[in-house]
C-alpha positions as CSV (number, residue, x, y, z in Angstrom):
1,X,-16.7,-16.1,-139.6
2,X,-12.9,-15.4,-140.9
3,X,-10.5,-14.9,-138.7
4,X,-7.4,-12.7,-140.0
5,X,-4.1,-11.5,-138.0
6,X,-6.3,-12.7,-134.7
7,X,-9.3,-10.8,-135.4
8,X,-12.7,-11.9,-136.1
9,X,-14.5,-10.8,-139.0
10,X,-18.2,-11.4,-139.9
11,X,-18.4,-10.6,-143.4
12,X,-15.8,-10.3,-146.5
13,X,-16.8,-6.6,-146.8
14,X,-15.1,-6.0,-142.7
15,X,-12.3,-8.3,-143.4
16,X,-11.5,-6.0,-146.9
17,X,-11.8,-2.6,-145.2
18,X,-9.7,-4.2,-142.6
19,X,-7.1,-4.6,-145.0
20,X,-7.6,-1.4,-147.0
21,X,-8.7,0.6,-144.4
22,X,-6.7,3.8,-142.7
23,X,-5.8,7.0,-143.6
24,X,-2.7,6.4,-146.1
25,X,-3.6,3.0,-147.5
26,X,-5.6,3.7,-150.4
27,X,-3.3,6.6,-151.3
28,X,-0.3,4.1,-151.3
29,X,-1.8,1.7,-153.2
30,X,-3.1,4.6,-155.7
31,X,1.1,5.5,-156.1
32,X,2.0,2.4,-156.4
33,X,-0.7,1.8,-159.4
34,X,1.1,4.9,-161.0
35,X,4.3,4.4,-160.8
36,X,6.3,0.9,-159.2
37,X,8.1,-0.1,-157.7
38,X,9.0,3.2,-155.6
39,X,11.1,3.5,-152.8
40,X,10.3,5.1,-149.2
41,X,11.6,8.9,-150.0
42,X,9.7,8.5,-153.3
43,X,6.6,7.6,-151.3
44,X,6.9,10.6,-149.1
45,X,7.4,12.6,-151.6
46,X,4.0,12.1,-153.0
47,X,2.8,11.9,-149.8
48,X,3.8,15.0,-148.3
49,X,1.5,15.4,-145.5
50,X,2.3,11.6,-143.9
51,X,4.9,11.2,-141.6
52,X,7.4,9.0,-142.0
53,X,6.3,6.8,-138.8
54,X,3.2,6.0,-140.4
55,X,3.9,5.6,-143.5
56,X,6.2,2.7,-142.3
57,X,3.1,1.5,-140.1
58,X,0.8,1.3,-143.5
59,X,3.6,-0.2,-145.6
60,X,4.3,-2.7,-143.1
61,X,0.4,-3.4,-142.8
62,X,0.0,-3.6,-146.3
63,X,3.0,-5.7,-146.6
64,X,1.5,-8.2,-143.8
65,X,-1.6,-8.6,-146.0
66,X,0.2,-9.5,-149.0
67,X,-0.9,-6.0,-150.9
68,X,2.3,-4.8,-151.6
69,X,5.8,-6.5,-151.5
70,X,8.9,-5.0,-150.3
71,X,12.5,-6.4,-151.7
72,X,15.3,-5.2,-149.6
73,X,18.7,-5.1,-151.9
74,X,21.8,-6.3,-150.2
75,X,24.0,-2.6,-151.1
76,X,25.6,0.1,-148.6
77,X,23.5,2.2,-148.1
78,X,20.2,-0.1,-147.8
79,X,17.8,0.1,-150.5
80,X,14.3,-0.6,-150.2
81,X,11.7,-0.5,-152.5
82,X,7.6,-1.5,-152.4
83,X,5.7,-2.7,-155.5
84,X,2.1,-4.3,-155.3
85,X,1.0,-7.6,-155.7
86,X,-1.6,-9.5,-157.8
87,X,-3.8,-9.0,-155.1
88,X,-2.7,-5.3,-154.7
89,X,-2.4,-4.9,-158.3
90,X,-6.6,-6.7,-158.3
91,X,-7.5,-3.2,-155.8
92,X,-7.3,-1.2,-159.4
93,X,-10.4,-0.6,-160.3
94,X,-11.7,-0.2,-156.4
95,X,-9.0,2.4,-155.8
96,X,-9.8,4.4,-159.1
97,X,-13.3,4.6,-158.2
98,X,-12.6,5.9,-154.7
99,X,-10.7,8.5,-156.3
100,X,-13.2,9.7,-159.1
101,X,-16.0,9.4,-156.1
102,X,-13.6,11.8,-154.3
103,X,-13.2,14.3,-157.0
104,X,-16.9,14.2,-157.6
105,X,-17.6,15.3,-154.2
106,X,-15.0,17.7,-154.2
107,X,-17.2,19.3,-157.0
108,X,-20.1,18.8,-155.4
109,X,-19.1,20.3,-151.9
110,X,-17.5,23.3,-153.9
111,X,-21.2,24.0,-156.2
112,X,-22.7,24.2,-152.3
């Protein structure tokens, strides 16, 4: 059993959709492996049809499991920006394969 942020997982396959799971996360991780490090506006930009509640929420999650980091700049205005990790940066070749599975099915639904 592994116990991470208070839950209980059985296997290493709950415990990583756990981490990588919800609606914005892989998309994140997919800008961030495109372009880093960005910055919130940048994000939402991209990812038009989040709002900016959760993206926060996912950031902050993803920032809690040590996938991306955030560095916070001491300047007036703030400035934030997010960049991945090793272990974020690792989530490559899962996150590419998600996405050509995607557009696959996107063919395949569209040939039905």
């Amino acid at each position: 059993m592994i116990i991470h942020k208070g839950k209980e997982f059985y296997t290493d396959k709950d415990l990583a959709l756990s981490v990588i799971g919800g609606r914005w996360k892989v998309a994140i991780v997919w800008a961030l492996l495109q372009e880093t490090p960005l910055r919130l506006s940048e994000l939402k930009k991209i990812l038009p049809d989040v709002n900016q509640r959760m993206l926060i929420r996912q950031l902050r999650e993803l920032e809690e499991d040590k996938i991306i980091e955030r560095t916070v700049y001491p300047v007036v205005p703030p400035k934030v920006d997010y960049k991945l990790t090793d272990i974020g940066l690792s989530l490559e070749p899962i996150v590419t394969a998600i996405c050509d599975w995607g557009e696959t099915f996107h063919q395949f639904l569209d040939s039905k």
